[in-house]
C-alpha positions in Angstrom: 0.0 0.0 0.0 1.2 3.6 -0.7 1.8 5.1 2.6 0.9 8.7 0.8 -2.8 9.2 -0.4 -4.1 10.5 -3.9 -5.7 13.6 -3.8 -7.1 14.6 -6.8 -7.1 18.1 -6.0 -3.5 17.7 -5.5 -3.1 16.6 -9.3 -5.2 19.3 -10.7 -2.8 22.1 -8.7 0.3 20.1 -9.9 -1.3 20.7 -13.8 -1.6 24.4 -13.2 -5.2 23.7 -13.1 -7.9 25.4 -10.3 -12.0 23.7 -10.2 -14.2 26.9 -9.8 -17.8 25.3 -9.8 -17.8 22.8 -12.8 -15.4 25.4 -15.3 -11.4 24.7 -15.1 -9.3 27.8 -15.5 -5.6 27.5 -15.8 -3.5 29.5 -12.8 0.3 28.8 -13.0 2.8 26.8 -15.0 3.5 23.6 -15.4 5.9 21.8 -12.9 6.9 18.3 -14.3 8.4 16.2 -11.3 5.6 16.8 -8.8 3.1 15.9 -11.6 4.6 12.7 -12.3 5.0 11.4 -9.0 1.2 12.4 -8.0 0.4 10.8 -11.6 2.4 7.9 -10.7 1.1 7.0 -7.3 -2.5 7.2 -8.9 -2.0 4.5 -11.3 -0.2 2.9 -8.8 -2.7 2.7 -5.9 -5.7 0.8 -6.2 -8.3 0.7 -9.1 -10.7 3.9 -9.1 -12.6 4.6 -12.1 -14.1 7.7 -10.9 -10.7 9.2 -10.1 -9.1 8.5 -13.4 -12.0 9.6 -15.0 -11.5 13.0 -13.3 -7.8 13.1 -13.9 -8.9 12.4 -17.4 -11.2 15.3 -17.5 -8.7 17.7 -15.8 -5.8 16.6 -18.0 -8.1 17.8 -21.3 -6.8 21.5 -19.9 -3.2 20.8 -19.7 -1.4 20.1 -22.4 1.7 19.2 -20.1 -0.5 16.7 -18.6 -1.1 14.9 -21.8 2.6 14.7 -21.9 3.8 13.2 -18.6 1.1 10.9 -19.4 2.3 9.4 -22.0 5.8 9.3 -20.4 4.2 7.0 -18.0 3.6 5.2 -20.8 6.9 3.6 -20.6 7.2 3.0 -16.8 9.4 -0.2 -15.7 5.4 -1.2 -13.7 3.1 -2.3 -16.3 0.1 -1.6 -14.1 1.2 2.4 -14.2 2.3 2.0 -18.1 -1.4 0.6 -19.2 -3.0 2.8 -16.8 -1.9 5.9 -18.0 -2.9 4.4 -21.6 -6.3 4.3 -20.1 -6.2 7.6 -19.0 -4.7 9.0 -21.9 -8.0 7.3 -24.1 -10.0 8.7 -22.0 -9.1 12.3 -22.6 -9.2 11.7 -26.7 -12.9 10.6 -26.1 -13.2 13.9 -24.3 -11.7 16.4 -26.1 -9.6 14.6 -29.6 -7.5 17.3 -29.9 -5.3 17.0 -26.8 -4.2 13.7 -28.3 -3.8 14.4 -32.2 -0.5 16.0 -31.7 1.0 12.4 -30.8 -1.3 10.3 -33.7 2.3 10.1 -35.4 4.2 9.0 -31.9 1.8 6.4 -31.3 1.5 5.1 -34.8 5.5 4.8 -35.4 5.3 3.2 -31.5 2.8 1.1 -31.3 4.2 -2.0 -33.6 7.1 -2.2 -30.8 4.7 -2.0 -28.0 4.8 -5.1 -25.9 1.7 -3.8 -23.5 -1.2 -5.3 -25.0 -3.3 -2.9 -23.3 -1.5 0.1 -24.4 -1.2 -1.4 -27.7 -5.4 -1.9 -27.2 -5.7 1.9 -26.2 -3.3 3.4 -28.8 -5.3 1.1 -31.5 -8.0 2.3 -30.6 -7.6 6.4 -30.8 -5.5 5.8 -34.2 -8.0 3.5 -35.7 -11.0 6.7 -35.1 -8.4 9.1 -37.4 -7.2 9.2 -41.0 -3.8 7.4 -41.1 -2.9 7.7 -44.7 -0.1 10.3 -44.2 1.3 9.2 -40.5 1.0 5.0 -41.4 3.8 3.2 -42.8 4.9 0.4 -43.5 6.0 -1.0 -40.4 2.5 -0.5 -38.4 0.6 -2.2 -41.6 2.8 -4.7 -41.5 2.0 -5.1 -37.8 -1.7 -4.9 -38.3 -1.9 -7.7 -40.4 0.4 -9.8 -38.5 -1.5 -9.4 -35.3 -4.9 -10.8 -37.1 -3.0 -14.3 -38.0 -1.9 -14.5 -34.3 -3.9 -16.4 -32.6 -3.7 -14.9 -28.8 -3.6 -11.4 -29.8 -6.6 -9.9 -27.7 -9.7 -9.2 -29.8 -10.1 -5.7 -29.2 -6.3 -5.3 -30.4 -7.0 -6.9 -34.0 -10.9 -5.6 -33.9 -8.9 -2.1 -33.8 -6.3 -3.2 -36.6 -8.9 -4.2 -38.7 -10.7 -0.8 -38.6 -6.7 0.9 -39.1 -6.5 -1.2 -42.5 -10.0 -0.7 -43.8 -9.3 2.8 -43.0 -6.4 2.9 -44.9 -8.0 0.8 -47.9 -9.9 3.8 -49.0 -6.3 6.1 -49.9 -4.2 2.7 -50.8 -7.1 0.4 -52.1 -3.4 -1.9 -53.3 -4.1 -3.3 -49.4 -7.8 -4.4 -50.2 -6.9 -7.8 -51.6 -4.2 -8.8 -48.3 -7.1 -7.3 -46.1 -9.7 -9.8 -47.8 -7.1 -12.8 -47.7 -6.1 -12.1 -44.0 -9.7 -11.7 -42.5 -10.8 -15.0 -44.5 -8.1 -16.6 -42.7 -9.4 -15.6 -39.3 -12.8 -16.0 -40.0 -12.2 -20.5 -39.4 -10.8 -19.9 -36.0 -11.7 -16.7 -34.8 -13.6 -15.9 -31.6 -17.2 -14.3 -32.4 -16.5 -11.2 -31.9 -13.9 -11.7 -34.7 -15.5 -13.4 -37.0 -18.3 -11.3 -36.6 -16.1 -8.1 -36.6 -14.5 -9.1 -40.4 -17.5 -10.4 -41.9 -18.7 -7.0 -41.4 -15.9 -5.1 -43.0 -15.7 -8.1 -46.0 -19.4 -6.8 -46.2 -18.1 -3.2 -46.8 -15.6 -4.1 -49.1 -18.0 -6.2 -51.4 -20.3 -3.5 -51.4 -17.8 -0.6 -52.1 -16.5 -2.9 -54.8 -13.5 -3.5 -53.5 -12.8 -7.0 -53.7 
């Protein structure tokens, strides 16, 4: 157990951030190492929804936040690394444009990520965005390789196969790997899978793609 306590009030003060009623207004600057250890003990302590939710909320008005964030990213404890993914989604459902500025980060990143939940969470954001100028060949590569793998968590390769429909529609040369690969899976799959690239076969056939 963490002998000191999270206080969420505590976090929003360390972002340069002050609650007046319901409205956030910015009050100081930015002062990393504080942040990062009150960050840090959050993620490490025990499981609270509500509070990450609320960091999430706060961290939508500092764009410092957003950063030390994703340096948590790559803590040494995967509980703080994934957690901080969580967060980090959370804030992109909120308000998208905190997180665009690291679409390129995370899709040059993400094929090296070992985390499958930070790999599920960065998925996830890049797969709701037009990739067709950030993607190369490395995280398509990836993409498709994750589908044949058998263990790979289904909301990993339901993202990837959203990323590679996406990018279909600029470089419609992937269409007939995409229709191969989700044939393949479609045998052995889990429901959700097989349900999840029947669907996008579905939109290729009628886009006459394939």
């Amino acid at each position: 157990m963490l002998q000191e306590s999270f206080n969420v009030e505590e976090i929003l003060k360390l972002m340069g951030l002050s609650p007046i009623g319901s409205v956030i207004f910015a009050t100081k600057s930015f002062t990393h190492k504080p942040l990062m250890k009150k960050l840090e003990q959050l993620m490490l302590d025990r499981w609270n929804s509500g509070e990450f939710s609320q960091v999430a909320k706060d961290a939508c008005h500092s764009p410092n936040a957003i950063a030390e964030l994703f340096e948590l990213n790559k803590h040494e404890n995967p509980k703080v690394a994934w957690r901080s993914a969580y967060v980090i989604d959370m804030v992109h459902d909120l308000y998208p444009h905190m997180v665009t500025p690291y679409l390129e980060f995370m899709a040059t990143t993400v094929p090296n990520v070992q985390n499958h939940s930070i790999k599920r969470h960065y998925l996830r954001i890049l797969a709701q965005h037009d990739l067709s100028e950030l993607a190369d060949g490395t995280l398509v590569d990836s993409c498709f390789e994750w589908l044949l793998i058998r263990d790979i968590p289904i909301a990993v390769k339901a993202h990837c196969m959203t990323i590679l429909f996406n990018l279909t529609q600029t470089y419609p040369e992937l269409a007939p790997e995409l229709k191969t690969v989700l044939e393949q899976l479609i045998p052995y799959g889990s429901a959700g899978e097989k349900n999840r690239a029947k669907k996008i076969l579905g939109q290729m056939k009628k886009m006459k793609m394939i």
